[in-house]
C-alpha positions as CSV (number, residue, x, y, z in Angstrom):
1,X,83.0,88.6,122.4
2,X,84.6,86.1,120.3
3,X,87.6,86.9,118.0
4,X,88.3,84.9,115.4
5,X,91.9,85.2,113.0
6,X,92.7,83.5,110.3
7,X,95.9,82.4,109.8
8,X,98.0,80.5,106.5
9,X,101.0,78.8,106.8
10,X,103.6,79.8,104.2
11,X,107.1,78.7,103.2
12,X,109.4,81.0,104.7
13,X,109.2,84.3,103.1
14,X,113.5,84.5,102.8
15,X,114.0,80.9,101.4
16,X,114.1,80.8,97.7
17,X,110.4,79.5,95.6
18,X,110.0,77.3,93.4
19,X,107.3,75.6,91.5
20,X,107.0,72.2,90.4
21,X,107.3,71.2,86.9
22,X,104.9,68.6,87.0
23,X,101.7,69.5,89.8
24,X,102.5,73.7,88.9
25,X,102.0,74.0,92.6
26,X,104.6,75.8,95.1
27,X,107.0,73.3,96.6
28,X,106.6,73.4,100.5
29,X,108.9,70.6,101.2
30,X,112.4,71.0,102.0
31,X,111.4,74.6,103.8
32,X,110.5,75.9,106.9
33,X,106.9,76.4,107.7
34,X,105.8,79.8,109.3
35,X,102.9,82.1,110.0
36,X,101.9,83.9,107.4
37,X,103.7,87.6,108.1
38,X,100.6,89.2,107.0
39,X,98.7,87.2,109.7
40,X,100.7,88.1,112.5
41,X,99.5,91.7,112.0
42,X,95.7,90.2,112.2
43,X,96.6,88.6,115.1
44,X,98.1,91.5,116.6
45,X,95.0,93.7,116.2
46,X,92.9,91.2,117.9
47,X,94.8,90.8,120.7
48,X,95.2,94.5,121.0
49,X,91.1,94.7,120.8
50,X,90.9,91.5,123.4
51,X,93.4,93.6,126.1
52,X,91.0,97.1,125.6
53,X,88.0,94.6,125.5
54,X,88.7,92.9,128.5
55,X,86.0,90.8,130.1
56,X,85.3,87.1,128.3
57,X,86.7,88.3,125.0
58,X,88.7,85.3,123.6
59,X,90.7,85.0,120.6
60,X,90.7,81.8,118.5
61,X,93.5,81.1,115.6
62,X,92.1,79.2,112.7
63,X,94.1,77.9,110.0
64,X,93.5,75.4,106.9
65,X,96.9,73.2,106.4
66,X,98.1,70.0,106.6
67,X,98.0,67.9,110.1
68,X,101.6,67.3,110.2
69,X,102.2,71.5,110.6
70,X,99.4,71.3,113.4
71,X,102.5,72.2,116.0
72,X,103.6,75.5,113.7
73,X,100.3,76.8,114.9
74,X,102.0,77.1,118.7
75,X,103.5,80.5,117.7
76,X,100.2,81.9,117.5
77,X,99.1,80.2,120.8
78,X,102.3,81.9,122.7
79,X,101.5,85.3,121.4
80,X,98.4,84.9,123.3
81,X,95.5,83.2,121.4
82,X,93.4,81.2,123.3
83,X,92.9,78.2,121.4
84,X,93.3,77.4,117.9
85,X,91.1,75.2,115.0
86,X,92.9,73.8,112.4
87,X,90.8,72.1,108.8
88,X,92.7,69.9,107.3
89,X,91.8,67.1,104.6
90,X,93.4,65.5,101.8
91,X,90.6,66.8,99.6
92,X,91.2,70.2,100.1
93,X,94.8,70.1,98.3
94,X,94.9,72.2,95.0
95,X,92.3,74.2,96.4
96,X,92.3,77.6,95.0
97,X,91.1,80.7,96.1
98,X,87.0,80.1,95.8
99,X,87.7,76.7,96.9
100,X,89.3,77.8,99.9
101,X,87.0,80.6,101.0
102,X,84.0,78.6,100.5
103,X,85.6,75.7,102.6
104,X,87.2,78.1,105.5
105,X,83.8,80.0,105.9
106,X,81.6,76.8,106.0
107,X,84.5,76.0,108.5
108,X,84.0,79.6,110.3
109,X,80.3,79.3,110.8
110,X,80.9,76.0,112.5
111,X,83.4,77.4,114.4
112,X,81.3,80.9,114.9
113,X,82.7,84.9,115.5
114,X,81.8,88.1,116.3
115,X,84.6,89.7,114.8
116,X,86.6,87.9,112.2
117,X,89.8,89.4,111.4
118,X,92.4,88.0,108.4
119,X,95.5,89.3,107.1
120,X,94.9,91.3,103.9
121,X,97.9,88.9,101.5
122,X,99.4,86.2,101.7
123,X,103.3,85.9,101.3
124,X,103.1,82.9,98.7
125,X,99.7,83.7,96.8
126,X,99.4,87.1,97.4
127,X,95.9,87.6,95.3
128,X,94.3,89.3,98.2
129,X,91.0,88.1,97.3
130,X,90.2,85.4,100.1
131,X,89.2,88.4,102.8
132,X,86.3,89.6,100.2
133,X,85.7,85.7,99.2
134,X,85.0,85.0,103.4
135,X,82.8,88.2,104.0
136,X,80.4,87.0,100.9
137,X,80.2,83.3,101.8
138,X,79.9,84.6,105.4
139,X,77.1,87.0,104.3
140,X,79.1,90.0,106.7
141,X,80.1,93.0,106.3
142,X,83.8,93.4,105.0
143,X,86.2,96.6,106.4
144,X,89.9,96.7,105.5
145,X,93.4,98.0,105.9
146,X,92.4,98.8,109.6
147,X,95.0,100.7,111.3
148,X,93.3,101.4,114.5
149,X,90.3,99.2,116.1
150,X,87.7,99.7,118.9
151,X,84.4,98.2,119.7
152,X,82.0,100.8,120.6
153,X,78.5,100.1,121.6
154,X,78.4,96.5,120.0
155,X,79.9,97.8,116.7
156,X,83.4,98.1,115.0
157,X,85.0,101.3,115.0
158,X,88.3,101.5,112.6
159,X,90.7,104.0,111.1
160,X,91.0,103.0,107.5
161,X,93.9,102.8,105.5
162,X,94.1,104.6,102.5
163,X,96.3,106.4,99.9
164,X,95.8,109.7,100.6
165,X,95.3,109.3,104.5
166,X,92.4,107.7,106.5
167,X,88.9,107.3,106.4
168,X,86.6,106.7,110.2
169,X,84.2,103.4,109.2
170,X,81.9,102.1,111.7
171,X,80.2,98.4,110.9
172,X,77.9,96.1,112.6
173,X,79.2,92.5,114.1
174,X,79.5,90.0,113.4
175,X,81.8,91.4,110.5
176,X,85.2,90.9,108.8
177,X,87.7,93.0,109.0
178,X,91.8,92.9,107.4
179,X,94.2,94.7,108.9
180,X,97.2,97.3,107.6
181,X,100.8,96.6,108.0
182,X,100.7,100.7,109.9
183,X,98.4,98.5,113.3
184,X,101.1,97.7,115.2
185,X,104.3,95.7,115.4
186,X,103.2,91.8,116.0
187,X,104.5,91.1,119.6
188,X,107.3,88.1,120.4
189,X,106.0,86.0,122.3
190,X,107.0,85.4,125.7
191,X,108.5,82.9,127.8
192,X,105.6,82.3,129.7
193,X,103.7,82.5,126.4
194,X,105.8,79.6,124.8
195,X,105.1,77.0,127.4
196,X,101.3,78.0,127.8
197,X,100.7,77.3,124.5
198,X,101.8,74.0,124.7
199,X,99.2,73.0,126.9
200,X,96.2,75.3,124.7
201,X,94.1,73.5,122.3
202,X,93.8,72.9,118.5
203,X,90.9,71.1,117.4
204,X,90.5,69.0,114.3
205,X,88.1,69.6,112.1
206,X,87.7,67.9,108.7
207,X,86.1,68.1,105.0
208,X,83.6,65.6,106.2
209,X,82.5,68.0,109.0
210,X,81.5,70.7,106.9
211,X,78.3,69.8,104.9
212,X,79.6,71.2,101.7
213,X,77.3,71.2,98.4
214,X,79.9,71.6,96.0
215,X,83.5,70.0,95.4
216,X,86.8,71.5,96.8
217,X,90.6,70.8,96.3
218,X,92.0,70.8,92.6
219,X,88.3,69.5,91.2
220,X,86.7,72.1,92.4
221,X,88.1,75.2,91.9
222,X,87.8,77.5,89.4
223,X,91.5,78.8,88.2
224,X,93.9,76.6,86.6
225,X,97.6,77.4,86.3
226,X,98.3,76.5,82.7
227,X,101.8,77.6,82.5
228,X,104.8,79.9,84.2
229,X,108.2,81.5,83.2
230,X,111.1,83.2,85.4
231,X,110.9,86.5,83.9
232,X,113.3,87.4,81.4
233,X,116.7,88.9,82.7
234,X,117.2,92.9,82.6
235,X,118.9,94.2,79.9
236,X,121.7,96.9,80.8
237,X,120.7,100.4,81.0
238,X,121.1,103.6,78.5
239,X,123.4,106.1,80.1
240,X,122.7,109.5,78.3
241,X,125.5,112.2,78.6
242,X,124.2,115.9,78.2
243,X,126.0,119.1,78.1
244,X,123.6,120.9,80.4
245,X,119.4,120.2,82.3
246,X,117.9,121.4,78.8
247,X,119.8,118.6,76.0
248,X,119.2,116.5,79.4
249,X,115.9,116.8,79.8
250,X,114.8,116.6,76.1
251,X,117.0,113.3,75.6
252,X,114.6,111.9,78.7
253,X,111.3,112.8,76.6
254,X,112.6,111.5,73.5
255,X,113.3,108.4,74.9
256,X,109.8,107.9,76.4
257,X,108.5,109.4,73.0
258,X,109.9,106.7,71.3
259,X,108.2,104.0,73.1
260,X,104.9,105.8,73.6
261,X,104.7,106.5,76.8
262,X,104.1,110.3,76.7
């Protein structure tokens, strides 16, 4: 079985963001590159399912980025991915979320899965939407916020995620699956891990490799980011004194009254 995970390079989620006056993209120079925290939790599930799988299960990291953070991918390598593809192209700069899920899956079928398994946000988009955007270009069936995975009988058994509890889904493979941040802890990777992954794979792969029909990068996406704003500073707070729970409590619903929310 072939396990495929997605994974975006991010700024580093504890430096300070800022976006540039001029391009309104994020600026990604001047910080450290790393893996996608989501991601690591993707990466962690498939692992888990290669170790119970066993056999010639394999995991491959994919990632669309620029060449020169080809290396960052290593992490992924020494927490015990097999190999790794990386897309990268000039043209694919600006892309925005449709742009980038209909490149990454022309990229994916190329690359080919039986399970493909991506983190459900992103630290520095966080729209959530390119998991769903994969599974339709991909055409597969889409399962998320998996907190425990098996493969039984050729098909994906998960405990599902949800706000009151869990649900049991079963689906057919080859399908896409995101993962919760309840699946387990991402592993450190080892010693041993660190300087086997310097001698593990990343292939290039390219715009021109892809076959696309339509346009990607800036030109061909769909959103544009018109404007932006740091949001307005907190005012202080209203302290309300109250002889006793009853004055209290009424002072509370006349406040919320007043602005209409009850």
């Amino acid at each position: 079985m072939k396990i495929v995970v997605t994974v975006k390079l991010v700024p580093d989620p504890n430096a300070e963001k800022r976006i540039d006056n001029g391009t309104k993209r994020l600026v990604r120079t001047g910080v450290e590159t790393v893996l996608n925290p989501y991601d690591e939790y993707a990466l962690e599930a498939a692992l888990q399912l290669k170790e119970k799988a066993g056999g010639d299960t394999t995991v491959t990291v994919f990632s669309m980025a620029p060449e020169s953070l080809k290396e960052t991918l290593r992490k992924a390598l020494a927490m015990g991915a097999d190999d790794a593809v990386l897309l990268s192209d000039a043209g694919l700069e600006g892309s925005d979320v449709w742009a980038s899920s209909y490149a990454i899956s022309h990229a994916l079928k190329k690359v080919g899965f039986d399970l493909l398994i991506v983190g459900g946000l992103s630290d520095d988009g966080s729209t959530g939407a390119t998991p769903g955007g994969l599974a339709e270009y991909l055409q597969a069936p889409l399962v998320t916020n998996a907190r425990k995975a098996e493969i039984v009988d050729g098909k994906l058994k998960i405990e599902r995620e949800t706000d009151t509890g869990y649900q049991d889904v079963t689906a057919p493979l080859p399908c896409v699956m995101t993962t919760a941040l309840t699946f387990g802890e991402p592993r450190y990777a080892s010693l041993k891990g660190i300087m086997g992954a310097k001698k593990k794979t990343i292939a290039a792969m390219s715009v021109s490799d892809l076959g696309l029909s339509h346009a990607v990068g800036q030109s061909g996406s769909k959103t544009q980011l018109l404007s932006f704003a740091p949001p307005p500073v907190r005012g202080k707070g209203q302290v309300i004194e109250a002889a006793d729970g009853a004055s209290g409590a009424k002072a509370i619903f006349d406040f919320l009254k007043e602005r209409k929310l009850v």
